[in-house]
C-alpha positions in Angstrom: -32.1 20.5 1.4 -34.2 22.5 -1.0 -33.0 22.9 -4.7 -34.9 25.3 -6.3 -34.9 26.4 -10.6 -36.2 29.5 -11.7 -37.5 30.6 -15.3 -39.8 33.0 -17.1 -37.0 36.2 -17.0 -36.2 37.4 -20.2 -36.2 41.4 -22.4 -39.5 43.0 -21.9 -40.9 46.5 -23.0 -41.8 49.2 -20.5 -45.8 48.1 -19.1 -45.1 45.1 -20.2 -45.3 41.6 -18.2 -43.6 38.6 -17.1 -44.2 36.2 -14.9 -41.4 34.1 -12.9 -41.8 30.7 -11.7 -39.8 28.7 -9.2 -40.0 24.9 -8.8 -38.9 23.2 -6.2 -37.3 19.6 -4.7 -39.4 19.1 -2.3 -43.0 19.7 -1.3 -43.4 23.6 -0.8 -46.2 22.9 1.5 -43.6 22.1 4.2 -41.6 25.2 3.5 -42.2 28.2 6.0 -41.4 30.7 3.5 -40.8 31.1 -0.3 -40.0 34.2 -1.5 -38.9 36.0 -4.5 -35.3 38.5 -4.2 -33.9 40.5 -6.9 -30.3 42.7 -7.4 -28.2 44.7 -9.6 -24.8 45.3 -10.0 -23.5 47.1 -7.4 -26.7 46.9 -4.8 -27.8 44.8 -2.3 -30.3 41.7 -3.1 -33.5 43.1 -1.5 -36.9 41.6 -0.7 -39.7 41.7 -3.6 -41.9 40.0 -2.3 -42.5 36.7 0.6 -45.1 34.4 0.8 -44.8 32.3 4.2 -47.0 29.0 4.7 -49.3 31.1 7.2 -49.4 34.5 7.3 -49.7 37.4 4.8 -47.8 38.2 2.2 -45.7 40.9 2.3 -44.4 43.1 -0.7 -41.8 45.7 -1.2 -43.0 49.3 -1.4 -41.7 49.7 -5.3 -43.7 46.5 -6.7 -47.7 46.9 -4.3 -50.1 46.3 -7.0 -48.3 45.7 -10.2 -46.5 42.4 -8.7 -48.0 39.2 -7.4 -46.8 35.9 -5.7 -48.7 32.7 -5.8 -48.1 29.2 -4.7 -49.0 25.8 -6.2 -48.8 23.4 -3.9 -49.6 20.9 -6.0 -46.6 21.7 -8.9 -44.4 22.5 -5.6 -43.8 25.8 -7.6 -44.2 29.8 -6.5 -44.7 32.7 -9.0 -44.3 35.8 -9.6 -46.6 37.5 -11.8 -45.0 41.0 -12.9 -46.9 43.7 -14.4 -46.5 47.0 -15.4 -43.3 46.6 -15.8 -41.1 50.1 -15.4 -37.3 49.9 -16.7 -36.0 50.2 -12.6 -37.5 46.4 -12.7 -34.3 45.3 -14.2 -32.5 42.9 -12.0 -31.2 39.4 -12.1 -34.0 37.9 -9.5 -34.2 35.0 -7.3 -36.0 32.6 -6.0 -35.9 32.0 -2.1 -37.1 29.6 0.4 -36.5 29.4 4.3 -36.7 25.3 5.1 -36.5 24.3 8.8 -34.3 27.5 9.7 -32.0 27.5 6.4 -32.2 29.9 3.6 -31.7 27.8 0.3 -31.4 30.2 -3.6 -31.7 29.4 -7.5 -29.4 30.6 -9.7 -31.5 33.9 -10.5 -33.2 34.6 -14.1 -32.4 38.1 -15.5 -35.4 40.1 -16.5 -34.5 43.2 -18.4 -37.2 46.2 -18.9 -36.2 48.4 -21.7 -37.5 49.5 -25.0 
């Protein structure tokens, strides 16, 4: 089993930034792929962005070069570094991973883009 926390959401101003972080239980070097998810009320959770233990990253269309993922193997913890931030960024968001054929989830952290 993974257990993951996430932290870092919060109220942020239009172009503004944030940046996420999930930690997890166990060593995220053995994970195939962490990933970060987000949703709002009345939409499907959808893909921000994936980071797999080989292979590229991949990132959805809305966020390409204002949001980045990272991994520290060492801390066992993934980011999300989130800038530029536009108002349609709002979303509870969540942390992913995808151990030995199982997806495990935090419990989300709300960001909320508004002036």
């Amino acid at each position: 089993q993974v257990q993951l926390v996430e932290s870092g959401g919060g109220l942020v101003q239009p172009g503004g930034s944030l940046r996420l972080s999930c930690a997890a239980s166990r060593s995220i070097f053995s994970i195939n792929t962490m990933g970060w998810y987000r949703q709002v009320p009345g939409k499907e959770r959808e893909l921000v962005a994936s980071s797999p233990s080989l292979g590229l990253v991949r990132y959805a269309d809305s966020v390409k070069g204002r949001f980045t993922i990272s991994r520290d193997n060492a801390k066992n913890t993934v980011y999300l570094q989130m800038n530029s931030l536009k108002p349609e960024d709002t979303a509870v968001y969540y942390c992913n991973s995808n151990y030995r054929g199982m997806d495990y989830w935090g419990q989300g952290t709300r960001v909320t883009v508004s002036s």
